[in-house]
C-alpha positions as CSV (number, residue, x, y, z in Angstrom):
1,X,80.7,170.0,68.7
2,X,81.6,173.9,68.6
3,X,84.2,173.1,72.0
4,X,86.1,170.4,69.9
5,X,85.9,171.6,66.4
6,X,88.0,174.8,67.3
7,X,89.5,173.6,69.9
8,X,92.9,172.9,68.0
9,X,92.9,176.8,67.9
10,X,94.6,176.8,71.3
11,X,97.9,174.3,70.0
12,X,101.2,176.1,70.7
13,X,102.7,177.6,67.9
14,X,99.9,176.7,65.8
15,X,100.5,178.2,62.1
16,X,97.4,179.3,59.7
17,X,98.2,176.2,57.2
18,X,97.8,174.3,59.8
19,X,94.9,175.0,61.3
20,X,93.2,175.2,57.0
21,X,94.2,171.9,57.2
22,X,93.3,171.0,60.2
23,X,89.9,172.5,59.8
24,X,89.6,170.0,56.4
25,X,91.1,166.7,57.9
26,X,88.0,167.0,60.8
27,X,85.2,168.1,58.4
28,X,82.5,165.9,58.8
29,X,83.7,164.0,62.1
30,X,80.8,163.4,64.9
31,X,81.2,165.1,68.0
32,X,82.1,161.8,70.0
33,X,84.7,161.2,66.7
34,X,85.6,165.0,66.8
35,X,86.8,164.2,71.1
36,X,88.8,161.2,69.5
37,X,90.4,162.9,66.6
38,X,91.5,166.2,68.9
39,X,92.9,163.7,71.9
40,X,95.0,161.6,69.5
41,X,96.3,165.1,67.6
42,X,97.1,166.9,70.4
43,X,98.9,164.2,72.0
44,X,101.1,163.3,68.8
45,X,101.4,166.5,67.4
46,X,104.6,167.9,66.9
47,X,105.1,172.4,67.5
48,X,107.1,174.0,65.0
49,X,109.0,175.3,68.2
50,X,110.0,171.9,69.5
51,X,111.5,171.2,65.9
52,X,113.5,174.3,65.6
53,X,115.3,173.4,69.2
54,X,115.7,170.1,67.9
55,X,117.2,171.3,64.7
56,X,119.6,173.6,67.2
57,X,121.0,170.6,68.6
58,X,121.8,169.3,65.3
59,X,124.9,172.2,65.9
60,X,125.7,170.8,69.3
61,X,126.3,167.3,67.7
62,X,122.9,165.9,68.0
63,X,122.4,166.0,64.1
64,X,119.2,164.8,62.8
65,X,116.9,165.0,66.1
66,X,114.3,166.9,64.7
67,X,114.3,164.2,61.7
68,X,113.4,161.4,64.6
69,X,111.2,163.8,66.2
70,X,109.1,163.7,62.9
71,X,109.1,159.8,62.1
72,X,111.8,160.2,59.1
73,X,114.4,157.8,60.8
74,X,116.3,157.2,57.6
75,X,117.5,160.8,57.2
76,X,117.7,161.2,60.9
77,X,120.4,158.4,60.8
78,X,122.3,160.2,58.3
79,X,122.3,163.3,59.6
80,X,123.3,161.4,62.7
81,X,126.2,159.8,60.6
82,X,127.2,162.6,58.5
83,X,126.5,165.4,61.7
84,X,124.2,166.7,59.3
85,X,125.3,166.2,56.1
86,X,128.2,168.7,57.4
87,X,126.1,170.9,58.9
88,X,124.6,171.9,55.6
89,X,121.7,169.9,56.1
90,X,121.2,171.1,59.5
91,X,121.5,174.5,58.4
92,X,118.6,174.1,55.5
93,X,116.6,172.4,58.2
94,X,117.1,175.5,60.4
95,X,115.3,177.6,57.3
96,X,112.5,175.0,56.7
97,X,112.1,174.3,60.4
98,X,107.9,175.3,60.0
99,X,107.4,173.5,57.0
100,X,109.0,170.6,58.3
101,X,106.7,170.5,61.2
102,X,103.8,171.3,58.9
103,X,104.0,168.2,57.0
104,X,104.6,166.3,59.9
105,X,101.4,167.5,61.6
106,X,99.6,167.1,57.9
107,X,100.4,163.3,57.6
108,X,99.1,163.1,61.3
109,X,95.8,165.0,60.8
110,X,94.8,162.4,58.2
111,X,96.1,159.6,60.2
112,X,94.3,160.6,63.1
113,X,90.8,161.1,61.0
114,X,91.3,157.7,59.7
115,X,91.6,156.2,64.0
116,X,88.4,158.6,64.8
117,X,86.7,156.9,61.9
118,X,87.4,153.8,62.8
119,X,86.8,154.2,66.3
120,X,83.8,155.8,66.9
């Protein structure tokens, strides 16, 4: 259990809230539901790196990428409209790039404890 309970330790760009709740969202998983919660994660999970590029395009008139990226298609489509709400709401984005990310990957944990559950 030791080789898939830490090993989400090894994500890219991998921040210290996320691994806390990371660390909770797998507490008391098998090992066999441990291998399923870590394959789902790590193959949904979204790095706070890949949002901040995202957010970069938002500048390049791809406004609201990183908003699709994360499964929030309503605000992604105005950002699209609006280029970003006039690139203030790019620019806010650009600050908040990690948190945005961080709740992303937070709803996901959860979701993915609730597939290893189920699963296994």
């Amino acid at each position: 259990m030791d080789a898939y309970q830490y090993s989400y330790t090894n994500a890219a760009g991998i921040t210290m809230e996320e691994y806390s709740f990371l660390h909770h969202a797998s507490a008391g998983l098998s090992q066999n539901q441990m291998q399923t919660f870590m394959l789902v994660y790590n193959s949904r999970r979204k790095n706070p790196n890949d949002i901040l590029l995202a957010t970069l395009l938002g500048f390049l008139g791809l406004a609201g990428m990183q908003r699709f990226m994360t499964r929030n298609y309503m605000l992604g489509g105005l950002y699209l409209l609006t280029f970003g709400f006039f690139g203030i709401g790019t620019l806010i984005d650009l600050i908040t790039y990690k948190s945005i990310a961080n709740d992303y990957n937070r709803h996901l944990a959860y979701e993915c404890y609730q597939i290893a559950k189920m699963n296994n």
